[in-house]
N, C-alpha and C positions, 0 to 999 in steps of 0.2 A: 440483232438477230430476230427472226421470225418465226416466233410458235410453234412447236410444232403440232399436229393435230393428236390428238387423246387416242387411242384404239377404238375406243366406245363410241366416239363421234364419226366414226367411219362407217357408211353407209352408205349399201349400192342395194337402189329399187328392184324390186326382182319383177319378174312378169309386167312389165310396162312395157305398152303396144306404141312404138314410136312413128313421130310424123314423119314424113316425107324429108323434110329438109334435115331432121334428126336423125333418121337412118342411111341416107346420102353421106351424112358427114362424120357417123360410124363407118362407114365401108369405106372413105379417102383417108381415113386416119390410118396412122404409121402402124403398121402390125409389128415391127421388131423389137425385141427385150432391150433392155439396157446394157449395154457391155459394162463387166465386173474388171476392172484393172487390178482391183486388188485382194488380198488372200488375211486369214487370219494372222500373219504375222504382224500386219501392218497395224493392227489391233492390240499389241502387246500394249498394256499402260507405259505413259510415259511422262504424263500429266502435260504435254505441251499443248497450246492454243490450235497449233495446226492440227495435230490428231481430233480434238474435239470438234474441231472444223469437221473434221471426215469423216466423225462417226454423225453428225448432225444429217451432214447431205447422206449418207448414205440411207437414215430413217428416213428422212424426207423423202427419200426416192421409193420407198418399201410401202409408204402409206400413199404417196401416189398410185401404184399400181393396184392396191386392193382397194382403194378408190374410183377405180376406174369403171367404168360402166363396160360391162360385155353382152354384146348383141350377137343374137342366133334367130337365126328362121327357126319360126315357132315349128312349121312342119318337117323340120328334120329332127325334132328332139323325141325322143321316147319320154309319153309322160310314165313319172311313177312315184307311191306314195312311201311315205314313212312309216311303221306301225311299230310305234314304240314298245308295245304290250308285246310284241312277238320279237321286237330286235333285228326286222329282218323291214328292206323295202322290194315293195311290191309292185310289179309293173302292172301299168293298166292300159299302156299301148304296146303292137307287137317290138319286142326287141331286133336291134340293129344287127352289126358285124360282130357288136362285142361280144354277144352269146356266147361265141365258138369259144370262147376264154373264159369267160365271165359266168356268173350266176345261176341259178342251180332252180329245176324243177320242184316244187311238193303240194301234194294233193289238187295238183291239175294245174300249179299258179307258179309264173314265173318270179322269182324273188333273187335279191341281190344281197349279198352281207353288208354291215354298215360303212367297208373300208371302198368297196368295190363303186357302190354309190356314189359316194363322197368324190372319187378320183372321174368319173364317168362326167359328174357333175360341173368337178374344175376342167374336163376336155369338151365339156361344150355338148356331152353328147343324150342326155336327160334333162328333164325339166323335173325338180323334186318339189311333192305336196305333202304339207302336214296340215291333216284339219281342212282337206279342199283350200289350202291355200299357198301360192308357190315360195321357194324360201331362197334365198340368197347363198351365196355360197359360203359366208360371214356365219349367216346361222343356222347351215345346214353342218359346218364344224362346232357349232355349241349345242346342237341335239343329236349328234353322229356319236362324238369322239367321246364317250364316259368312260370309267371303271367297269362298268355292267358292260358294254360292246366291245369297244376296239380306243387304246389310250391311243396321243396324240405322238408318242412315237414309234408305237407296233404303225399307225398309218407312215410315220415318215418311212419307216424301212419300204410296207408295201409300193408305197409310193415311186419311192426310188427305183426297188426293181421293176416296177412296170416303165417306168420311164428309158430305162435300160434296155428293155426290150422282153422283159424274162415274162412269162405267163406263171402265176402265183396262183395258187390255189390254197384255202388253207388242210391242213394235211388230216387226214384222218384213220389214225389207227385201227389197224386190224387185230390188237394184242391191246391188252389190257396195261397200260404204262401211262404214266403220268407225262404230258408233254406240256410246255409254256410257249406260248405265244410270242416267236424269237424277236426283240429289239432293240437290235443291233445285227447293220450288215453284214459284216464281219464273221459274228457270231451263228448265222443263217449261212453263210457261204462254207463254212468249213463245216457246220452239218451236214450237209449236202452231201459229205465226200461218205458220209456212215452208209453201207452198206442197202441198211434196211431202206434208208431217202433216198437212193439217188432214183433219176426217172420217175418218183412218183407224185411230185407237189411243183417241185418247179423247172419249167425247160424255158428254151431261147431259140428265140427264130433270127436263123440268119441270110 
């Protein structure tokens, strides 16, 4: 069998201005995902050779894709920075379409939370800087995702529902009540149904 590659050894150059015959043979390459034939059952232990076989290819195939190199016209990205000290990124070109969803005025400066970022970034549609320098989407998840901002499954929920189609906001009381950062879809969907939420954090365009 063949190695498979470490997490740590996975590394996509971020901000590389590619040649000609490089970006040619980014834009002929296959845009389509891998189809998933299979579901968590197939996953139950069983200690047999073949399931180890399929949990093998199935990594193999996880670490290809975040191996992969993604190419965008530099002139369609929104640049925008990180600012750790504030928990918040900051745009420093005019924002796109996402606005109308997305991201939120203060003191004259357009700024994004750290989950909203992060998701803008894996659709191609920002260029993120930390320290004037552009970051990967590898380690714009190891400076995004903390304790202190947003854990790595308040974003899977986010994530999810924007993928859905839902427009997420995060909610902000007009009453004085302690409220947690839902993580679990589940758990977020049947809030929704409480009176005080509904219409006011998250809708869906159909």
């Amino acid at each position: 069998m063949d190695p498979e590659p470490e997490s740590a050894s996975v590394e996509v150059p971020a901000g590389r201005v590619l040649s000609a015959p490089e970006l040619f043979a980014a834009r002929s390459r296959s845009q389509k995902l891998p189809q998933r034939s299979h579901g968590p059952k197939d996953f139950l232990p069983d200690g047999s050779e073949a399931q180890a076989e399929r949990l093998r290819l199935c990594r193999q195939e996880l670490w290809q894709l975040l191996a992969e190199e993604r190419v965008e016209r530099l002139g369609s990205l929104v640049a925008a920075e990180w600012r750790p000290e504030e928990g918040f990124v900051e745009l420093k070109s005019p924002a796109g379409k996402f606005w109308q969803t997305m991201g939120f005025s203060e003191q004259g400066r357009q700024r994004l939370h750290p989950e909203e970022a992060l998701y803008l970034l894996e659709c191609g549609s920002i260029q993120l800087f930390h320290q004037d320098l552009p970051l990967s989407i590898q380690e714009a998840y190891q400076l995004l995702l903390t304790e202190d901002t947003v854990t790595f499954l308040q974003y899977q929920v986010f994530s999810h529902l924007k993928r859905l189609g839902y427009v997420v906001r995060r909610f902000q009381p007009s009453f004085p009540v302690l409220l947690t950062f839902l993580t679990s879809v589940n758990y977020l969907l049947l809030a929704l149904q409480e009176p005080w939420c509904q219409g006011t954090s998250v809708q869906r365009y159909h």
